[in-house]
Structures are given as structure tokens and as C-alpha cells.
C-alpha positions, 0 to 999 in steps of 0.5 A: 530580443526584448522581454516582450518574449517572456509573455510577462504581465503588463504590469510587470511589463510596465516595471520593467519598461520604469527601469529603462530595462532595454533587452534580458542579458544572458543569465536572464535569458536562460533563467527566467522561463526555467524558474517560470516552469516552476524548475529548481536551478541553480545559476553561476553567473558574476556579479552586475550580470542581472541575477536579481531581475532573473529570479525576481521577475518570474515571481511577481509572475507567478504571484499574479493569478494567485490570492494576496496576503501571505509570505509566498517567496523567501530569499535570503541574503547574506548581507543588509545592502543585498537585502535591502536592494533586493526589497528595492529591485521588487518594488520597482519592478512590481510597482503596478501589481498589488504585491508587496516585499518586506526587507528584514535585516539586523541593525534596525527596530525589529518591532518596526519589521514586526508590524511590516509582516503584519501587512499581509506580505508576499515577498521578504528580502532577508538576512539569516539572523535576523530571519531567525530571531522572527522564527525563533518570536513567532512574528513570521509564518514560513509555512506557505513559501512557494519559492526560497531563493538563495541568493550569494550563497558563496558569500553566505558561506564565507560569512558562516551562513550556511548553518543559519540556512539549514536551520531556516529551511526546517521552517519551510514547506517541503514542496517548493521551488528552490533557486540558488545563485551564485558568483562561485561554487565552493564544495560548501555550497555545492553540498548545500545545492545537493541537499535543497534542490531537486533535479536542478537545471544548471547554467553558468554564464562565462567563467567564476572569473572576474567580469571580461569587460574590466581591465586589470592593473596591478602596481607594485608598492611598499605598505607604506607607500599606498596612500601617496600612490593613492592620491596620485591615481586618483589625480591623474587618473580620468574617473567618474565614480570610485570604491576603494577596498580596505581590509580593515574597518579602521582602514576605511576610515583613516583612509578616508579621512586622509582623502576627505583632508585632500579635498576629495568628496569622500565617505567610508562603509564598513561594520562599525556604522549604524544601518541609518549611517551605511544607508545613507552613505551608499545613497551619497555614493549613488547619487554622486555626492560622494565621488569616492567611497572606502569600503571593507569587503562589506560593500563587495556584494549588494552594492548596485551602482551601475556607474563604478567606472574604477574600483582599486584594492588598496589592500589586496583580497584574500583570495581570487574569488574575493577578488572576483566579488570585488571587482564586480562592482564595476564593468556592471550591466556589459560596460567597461571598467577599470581595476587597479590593485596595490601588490606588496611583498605579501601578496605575490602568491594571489597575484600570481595565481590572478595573473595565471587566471586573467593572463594578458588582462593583467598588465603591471604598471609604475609610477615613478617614485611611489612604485617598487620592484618588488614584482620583478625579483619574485616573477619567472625571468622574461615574463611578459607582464614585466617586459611590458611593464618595464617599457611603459612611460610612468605617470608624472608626479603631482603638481606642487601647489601651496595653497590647500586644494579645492574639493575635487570633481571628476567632471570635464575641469582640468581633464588636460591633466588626467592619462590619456584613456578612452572613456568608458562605454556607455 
């Protein structure tokens, strides 16, 4: 089935067709002719599923056939990066039509976004806060939205968004059509979905549980241990491009640091970076100059580079839904990925109740000399997790060398000395 069946422009087709966009997945099937009919909806689906081409694509249709130069659709974000991909996904798809979209976030020149709205723009791609002190200036008109898209909005709440939303949506015409997505569905998010949204149309795509084309691995490890079984992962592991989550800004940039020392072509993203230095660390990311990137939970969301094929919880999410927004980073668009999760004395709990939730998906594994037995004394007695886990042959350690290492690639250079694994699926 092609997008041909959505009766879409042919200059939005001709967008579509630029992306290299081969057949609507799910959560677009079922989502772009409900928004098409003007229906309010709210969508469940995991993240890399194509939430942002399901609402994005039946705007620029509905904007077509109308008169340019006015703020039409609004969709708020929780985060820079999903702003600024969402600005980037309209331009792509939309680049043959004459509508234009403004990203508006913290962190840059206001007075730059200020005279952005001045060129008679349809579409923003905004943060709460920052869309607020445009309200709160005057250099925003809200008052002929058609369309307000709430995009994350579980993650907006777990930033402390939802009374920023509340407030923006006061600016707002009453009559519109409201869209919200989302990856999970806390009670927050449901109340806000009630109070916006008129007789929704619901569609959940799978389960809120982590993407089914990733396998889960999970190593027992002492704090101190990390990094060492860090660096022997990633010597011995077959990978092409890798986001590893800390939980602290510091974290990130120590850590890297330490790769960067080790030869590894390395960059960090966290909160303490200026917006010019987090763009062009993803830019680095995305093109392949950086083969491995650190990262706070910042990156968890509106990180949209489909070539992730491994992400590795160097400290473990605080809850499993975090888990989920992390872990969507790979396993993108229905390839399959690789998640590697470190689990200290600390964490059991969640790692137990992510082994309830992903089942045989979740395998334990050791490394010799750098992996514990901290899960075994905490696990029920014959669990197949460790059963199995036991009666895996470990990794081998790294090879001594004296000379100081050379900048890595994880090209088809020395891939002898890499774990057997069939490559990921294209």
C-alpha cells in the first residue's frame, strides 16, 4: 500500500516521494484520513513509529486549498531537538507547496524567531515557554489556529509542561481540531486528553512497551565497573552508530571525554550546552562523524536518526517508560536494533518489573572480570533469565596493546574481532 491512497496533493506527494517514503506504517494508516476528516484523535503509539509524518502530512493538506499568511497549526513539543525536527520534517514534506513553519524554542535570539512570525507563517513547531513569553510580548497571533497538535505529551508532563499548556491553550480558538500523541498515557495526560479533545477517535499501535524489533540485554555491573565494561562492549561489539544515556550532565561529559581519550570518535548532548553546540552535535551524530554520542535523557525524545543500531543505559532509566523513550532510539522505522542496559544493586526493582514486562526479550549476560553476580542473589531461584545467562560463553577480554590507540571505526576494519551477530536488517 503506497500514499497514493490518501488522495494527497501532488506537491505533497512529490515531498513525500524526496524522503524516499516507501509505504504508510500503521500509526499513519489509521491516523492520516481521521485527521483528514477534521476528527480530534488522540494516538498511543512508540517512538520511530512515523507519528510526526501521521499529523504533519494531512495539515499541509488541509492548507492547500485555503489563503496563506497566518498562524493555521500549532504543535508544541516538549523538548528543542523535536521542535526543531518537527520545523525540519514540514519543510521536507511540504518543500513544493508555499507554506511556510517556524520552529520557536529557548536558548536562541528571540528577536530572530520575532521577525521569523512577521513572514506570514502557517505552521510553528514550538516549546511551552518559550511560546509563552511571545504571548505574554504580543509578537504571536494564536487567534486563527485550526489545528493544535500535542506531540510527547507524556514527556511534557514529565518535564512540568502540562500547566504551560493549559495556559497557551487559553490564547486559542475554541473551535479547532486537537491531535495528541503520545508514547505513554499517565493519568496527567489522560485528564488533559478529556478537557481538550472533543469525542476523540482512539488508536494505539502495539503496546506503551518498548519497540518489538529491539533485543534487550542486560549486565549486571558494579558502579565502579562501568566504564571498563563499557569499553570492552564497544570493542567487541559489531556496531554502526551508538547513544549511550547517562543520568547526569557531568556524567555525559566525563564519559566522554574518557571514550574521546580511548580513540573513539565521541561527542556529548546534555542541558548545560548552548542550543548552536547541541545542534551541531546532533548534526555530527547524524552524519557519521561521531560514531558514538553521550547523552542525559534529553536526547530521549526528538532524536531522529533512523541508523541507531545500538543504545546502552549506562546508568538505568528511572522508570520503564523512560526506558521505552529510550530505547526508541533504535529499532526506527521497523529495523532491528540492540539495547544493552547496565544493572547495579540499585536497580533490581525496575529490572525486574522490565523483565515481567519484555519476558524472553530480556536475556542477562556476562562478561568475564567486569560483570557481577548481583542479579542471581536477588532473582527467584530457577529463573530462566539466569539459567541462561549462566550458560553463555562470556566475551573475551580486550587485547593488551602498548602503543596508544588509533581513532576507531566501526567500519568492516578488524570486524574478526567483533561477536558473531547477524547484521541488522536494512
Amino acid at each position: 500500500m503506497s500514499f497514493q491512497k490518501f488522495e494527497l496533493h501532488e506537491k505533497i506527494l512529490a515531498g513525500v516521494q524526496m524522503l524516499g517514503y516507501q509505504k504508510p506504517t500503521p500509526i499513519q494508516l489509521q491516523a492520516i484520513p481521521l485527521v483528514t476528516e477534521g476528527r480530534d484523535l488522540m494516538g498511543l503509539a512508540q517512538t520511530g513509529t512515523g507519528k510526526t509524518a501521521a499529523f504533519v502530512l494531512p495539515i499541509l493538506q488541509r492548507f492547500m486549498e485555503k489563503p496563506l499568511g497566518r498562524i493555521r497549526a500549532l504543535i508544541i513539543a516538549p523538548t528543542r531537538e523535536l521542535s526543531e525536527q518537527t520545523h525540519e520534517a514540514i519543510k521536507q514534506l511540504g518543500h513544493k507547496t508555499k507554506l511556510r513553519s517556524a520552529a520557536v524554542y529557548g536558548g536562541v535570539s528571540i528577536h530572530n524567531q520575532i521577525n521569523r512570525l512577521r513572514g506570514n507563517v502557517e505552521i510553528i513547531s514550538a516549546c511551552p515557554g518559550r511560546l509563552l513569553d511571545h504571548i505574554e510580548r504580543g509578537t504571536i497571533d494564536l487567534s486563527h489556529v485550526e489545528v493544535l497538535v500535542l506531540d510527547e505529551a507524556d514527556h511534557m508532563f514529565d518535564m512540568g509542561f502540562l500547566p504551560d499548556v493549559r495556559k497557551i491553550v487559553k490564547h486559542l480558538p475554541k473551535k479547532r481540531q486537537t491531535l495528541l500523541f503520545s508514547a505513554t498515557m499517565p493519568d496527567d495526560v489522560k485528564s488533559l486528553a478529556m478537557d481538550l479533545l472533543q469525542n476523540p477517535v482512539t488508536i494505539q499501535i502495539g503496546h506503551t512497551a518498548p519497540v518489538m524489533t529491539v533485543a534487550h540485554r542486560f549486565y549486571p555491573v558494579q558502579m565502579g565497573i562501568k566504564t571498563a565494561l563499557l569499553k570492552d562492549i564497544l570493542e567487541k561489539t559489531e556496531m554502526e552508530s551508538v547513544l549511550v544515556f547517562t543520568r547526569t550532565k557531568s556524567r555525559a561529559k566525563s564519559l566522554a571525554m574518557q571514550l574521546d581519550k580511548s580513540g573513539h570518535k565521541v561527542i556529548s548532548l546534555h542541558g548545560n550546552l548552548t542550543q548552536q553546540k547541541r545542534k551541531q552535535a546532533l548534526d555530527g551524530f547524524r552524519d557519521g562523524r561521531y560514531e558514538i554520542m553521550v547523552a542525559t535523557d534529553i536526547a530521549a525524545r526528538g532524536i531522529d536518526v533512523t541508523r541507531i543500531s545500538h543504545v546502552i543505559n549506562y546508568d538505568m532509566p528511572s522508570t520503564a517508560d523512560a526506558y521505552t523513550h529510550r530505547i526508541g532510539r533504535t529499532g526506527r522505522a521497523s529495523k532491528t536494533g540492540d539495547a544493552f542496559t547496565f544493572v547495579t544493586g540499585d536497580d533490581l526493582a525496575l529490572a525486574h518489573s522490565l523483565k515481567r514486562i519484555l519476558g524472553e526479550k530480556l536475556q542477562y549476560h556476562n562478561v568475564a572480570g567486569l560483570t557481577s553476580e548481583i542479579q542471581k542473589s536477588s532473582s527467584k531461584n530457577n529463573s530462566p533469565d539466569m539459567k541462561s545467562r549462566n550458560q553463555r560463553r562470556p566475551f573475551a577480554r580486550p587485547a593488551q596493546t602498548r602503543r596508544k590507540p588509533k581513532q576507531r571505526s566501526f567500519g568492516n576494519t578488524n570486524r574478526s574481532s567483533w561477536s558473531h551477530r547477524a547484521p541488522s536488517a536494512a
